[in-house]
C-alpha positions in Angstrom: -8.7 20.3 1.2 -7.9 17.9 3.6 -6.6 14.4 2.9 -8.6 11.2 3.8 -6.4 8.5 6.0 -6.7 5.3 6.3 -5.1 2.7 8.1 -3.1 0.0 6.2 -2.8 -3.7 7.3 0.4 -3.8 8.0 0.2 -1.2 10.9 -2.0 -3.7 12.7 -1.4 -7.5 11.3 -2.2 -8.7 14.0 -6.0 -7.8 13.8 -8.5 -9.9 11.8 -10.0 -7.7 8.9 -13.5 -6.9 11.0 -11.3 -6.3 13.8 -8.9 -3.6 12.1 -12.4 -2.0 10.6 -13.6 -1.3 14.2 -10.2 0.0 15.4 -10.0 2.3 12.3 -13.4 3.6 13.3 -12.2 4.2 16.4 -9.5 6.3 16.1 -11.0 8.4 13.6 -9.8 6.8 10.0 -11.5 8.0 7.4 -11.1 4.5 5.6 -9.4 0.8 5.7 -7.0 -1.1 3.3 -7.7 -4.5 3.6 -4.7 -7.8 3.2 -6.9 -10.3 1.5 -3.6 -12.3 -0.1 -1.0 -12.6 2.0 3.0 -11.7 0.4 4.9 -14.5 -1.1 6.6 -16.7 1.6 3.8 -15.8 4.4 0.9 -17.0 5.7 -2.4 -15.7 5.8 -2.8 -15.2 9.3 -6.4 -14.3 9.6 -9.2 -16.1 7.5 -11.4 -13.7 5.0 -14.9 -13.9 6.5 -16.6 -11.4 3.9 -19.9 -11.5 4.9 -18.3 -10.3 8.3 -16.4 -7.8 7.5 -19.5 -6.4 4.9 -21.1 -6.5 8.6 -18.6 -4.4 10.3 -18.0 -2.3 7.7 -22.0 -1.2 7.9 -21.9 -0.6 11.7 -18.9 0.9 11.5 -19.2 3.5 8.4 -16.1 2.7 7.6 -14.8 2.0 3.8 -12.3 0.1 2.0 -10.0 1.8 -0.8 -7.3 -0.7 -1.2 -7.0 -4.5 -1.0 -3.7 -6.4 -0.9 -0.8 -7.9 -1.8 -0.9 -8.9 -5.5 2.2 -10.5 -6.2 3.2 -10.2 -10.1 5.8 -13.2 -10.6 7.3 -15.4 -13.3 4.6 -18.1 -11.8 1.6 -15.9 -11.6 -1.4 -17.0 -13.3 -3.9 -13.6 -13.3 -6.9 -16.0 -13.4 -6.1 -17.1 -9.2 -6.4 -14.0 -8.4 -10.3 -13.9 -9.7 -11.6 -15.2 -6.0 -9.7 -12.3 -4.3 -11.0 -9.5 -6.9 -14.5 -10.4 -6.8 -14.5 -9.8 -2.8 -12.4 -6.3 -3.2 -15.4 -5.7 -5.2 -17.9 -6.9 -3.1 -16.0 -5.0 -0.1 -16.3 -1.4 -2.2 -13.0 -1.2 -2.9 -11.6 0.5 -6.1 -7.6 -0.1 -5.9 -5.3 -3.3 -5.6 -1.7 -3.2 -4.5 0.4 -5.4 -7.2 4.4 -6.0 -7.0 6.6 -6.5 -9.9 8.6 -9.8 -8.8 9.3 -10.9 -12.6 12.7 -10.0 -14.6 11.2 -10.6 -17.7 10.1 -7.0 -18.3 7.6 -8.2 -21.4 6.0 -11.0 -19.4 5.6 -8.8 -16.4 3.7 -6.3 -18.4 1.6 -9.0 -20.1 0.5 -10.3 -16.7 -0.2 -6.6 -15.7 -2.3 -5.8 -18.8 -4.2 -9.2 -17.5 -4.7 -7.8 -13.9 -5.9 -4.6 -14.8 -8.2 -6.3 -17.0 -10.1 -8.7 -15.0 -9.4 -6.2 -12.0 -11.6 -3.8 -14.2 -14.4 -6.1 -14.3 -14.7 -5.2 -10.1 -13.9 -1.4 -10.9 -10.5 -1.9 -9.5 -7.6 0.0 -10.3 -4.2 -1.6 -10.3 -1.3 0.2 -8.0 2.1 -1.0 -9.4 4.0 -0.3 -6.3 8.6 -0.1 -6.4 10.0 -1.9 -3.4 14.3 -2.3 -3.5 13.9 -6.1 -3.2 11.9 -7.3 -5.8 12.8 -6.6 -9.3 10.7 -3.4 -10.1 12.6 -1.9 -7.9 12.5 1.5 -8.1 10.1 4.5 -9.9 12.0 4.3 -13.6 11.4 0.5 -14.0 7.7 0.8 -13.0 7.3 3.8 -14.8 8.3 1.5 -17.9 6.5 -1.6 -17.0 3.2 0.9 -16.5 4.1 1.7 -20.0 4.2 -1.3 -21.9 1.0 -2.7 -20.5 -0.6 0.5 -21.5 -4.2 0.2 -18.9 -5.9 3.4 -18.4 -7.1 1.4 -14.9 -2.7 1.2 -14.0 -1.4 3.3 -12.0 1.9 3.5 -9.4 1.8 3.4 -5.9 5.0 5.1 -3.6 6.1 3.9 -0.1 8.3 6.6 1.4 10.5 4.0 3.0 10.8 1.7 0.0 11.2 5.4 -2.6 14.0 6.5 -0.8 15.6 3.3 -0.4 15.4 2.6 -4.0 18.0 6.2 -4.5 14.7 7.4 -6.3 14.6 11.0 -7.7 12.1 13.8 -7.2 11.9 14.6 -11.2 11.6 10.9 -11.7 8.1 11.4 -10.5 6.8 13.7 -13.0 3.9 12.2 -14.8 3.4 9.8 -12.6 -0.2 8.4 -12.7 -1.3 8.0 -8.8 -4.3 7.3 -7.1 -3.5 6.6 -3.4 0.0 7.7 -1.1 1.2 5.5 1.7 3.2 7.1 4.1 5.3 6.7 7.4 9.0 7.7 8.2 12.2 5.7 8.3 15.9 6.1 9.3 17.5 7.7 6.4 20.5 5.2 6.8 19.7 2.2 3.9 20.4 -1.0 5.3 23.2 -2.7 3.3 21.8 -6.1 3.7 18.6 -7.4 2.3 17.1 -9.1 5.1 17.5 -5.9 7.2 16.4 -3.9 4.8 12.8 -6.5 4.7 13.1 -6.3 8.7 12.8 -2.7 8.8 9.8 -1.8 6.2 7.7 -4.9 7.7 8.4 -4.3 11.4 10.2 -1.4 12.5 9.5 1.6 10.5 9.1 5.3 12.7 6.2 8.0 12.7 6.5 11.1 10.3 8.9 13.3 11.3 10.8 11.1 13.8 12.9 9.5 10.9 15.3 10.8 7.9 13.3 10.8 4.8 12.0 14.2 2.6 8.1 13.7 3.5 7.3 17.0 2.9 9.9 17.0 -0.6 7.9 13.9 -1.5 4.8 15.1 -1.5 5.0 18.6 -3.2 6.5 16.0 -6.0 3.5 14.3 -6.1 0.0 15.2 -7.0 -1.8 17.5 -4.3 -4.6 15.8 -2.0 -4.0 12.0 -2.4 -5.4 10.1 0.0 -3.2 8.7 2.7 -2.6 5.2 3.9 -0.9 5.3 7.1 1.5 1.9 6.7 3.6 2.3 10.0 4.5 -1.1 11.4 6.2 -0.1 14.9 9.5 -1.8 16.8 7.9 -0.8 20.2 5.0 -2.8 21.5 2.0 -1.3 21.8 -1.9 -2.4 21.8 -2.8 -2.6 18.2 -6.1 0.2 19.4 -2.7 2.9 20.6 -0.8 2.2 17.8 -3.3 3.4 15.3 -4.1 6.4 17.3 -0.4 7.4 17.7 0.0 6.6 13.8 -2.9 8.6 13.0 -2.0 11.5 15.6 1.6 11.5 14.3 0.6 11.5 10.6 -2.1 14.4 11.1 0.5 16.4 13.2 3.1 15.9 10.2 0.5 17.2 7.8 -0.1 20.5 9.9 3.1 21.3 10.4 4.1 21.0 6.8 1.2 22.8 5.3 
């Protein structure tokens, strides 16, 4: 069976929503994941035009399976987020990417039981996804966090870059509820400081097979056939249109070559 790509936001940030659409459509994606909320500390570069991107997305054929970035934090009121859920739904989408930035494990899983609550009212599903920096860090504590809010609609999200970096085990995946894989390749070396560590996963990450990290190890860990989202942010400076062909031609070589 082959797996459906798509190309994530932050391969091409600097492209408006519409704009990404077409160059995914271009290149041969099979669908989009959208950035409708931009992460904590950043702006939101480009301004959310749906009735353009429902446009583009029509004379494209293109889809959307994710939406973005759904920051869980001791300040997070689940109701703000209503606004950005009702487009996701609007848009066809049927996952949201959410971050565990809380250290109160029982609050954390409260506001998650909220998400995937009113997320369900859009037929969303809600992708609890480890990064090293924030404070579900890794696959154990989401695994328990995923637990304790106890939503059929919850469900985990890996990163190659950020799994690896978090010292994350191949058995700690097993039972692992997943809907959706991203996926590029990193240097295996973990940065020792933070901000480096940031630097690399938002800006400088490296196609499949040119980095460090167990791709292939990782996927036979996880279930067969999910659906890809190439998230492959590149040092080198290239036309956002090349970039998500090389990405693309990279990630599909990777695939063949590891069966």
């Amino acid at each position: 069976m082959t797996r459906p790509i798509g190309l994530a936001a932050l391969t091409v940030l600097e492209l408006s929503p519409s704009d990404q659409i077409s160059v995914a459509a271009a290149a041969g994606y099979d669908f989009v994941g959208l950035r409708l909320i931009p992460p904590v500390g950043q702006p939101l570069v480009h301004a959310i035009d749906v009735p353009e991107i429902e446009a583009r997305l029509a004379a494209t054929g293109q889809r959307v399976l994710d939406v973005e970035v759904f920051r869980l934090s001791a300040e997070t009121k689940v109701a703000d987020f209503e606004p950005a859920l009702a487009d996701a739904g609007r848009l066809g989408a049927s996952q949201l990417l959410a971050h565990g930035a809380d250290a109160d494990g029982s609050r954390l899983a409260d506001n998650l039981g909220r998400l995937c609550d009113l997320a369900g009212t859009y037929g969303l599903a809600v992708n609890l996804e480890p990064m090293p920096w924030v404070d579900v860090s890794n696959v154990a504590l989401a695994k328990r966090v995923l637990a304790a809010a106890g939503k059929k609609n919850a469900a985990m999200l890996i990163d190659p870059i950020h799994y690896f970096r978090a010292e994350n085990r191949f058995e700690d995946l097993r039972g692992v509820a997943c809907n959706y894989l991203q996926f590029c390749d990193a240097r295996v070396e973990r940065p020792a400081d933070t901000k480096e560590l940031i630097r690399q996963a938002r800006e400088d990450r490296m196609l499949p097979g040119e980095g460090g990290l167990d791709l292939a190890g990782l996927m036979r860990a996880l279930p067969q056939n999910l659906p890809i989202s190439i998230e492959l942010p590149l040092a080198r400076k290239l036309d956002p249109a090349a970039r998500a062909r090389l990405v693309l031609d990279a990630t599909r070589k990777f695939l063949d070559l590891s069966g």
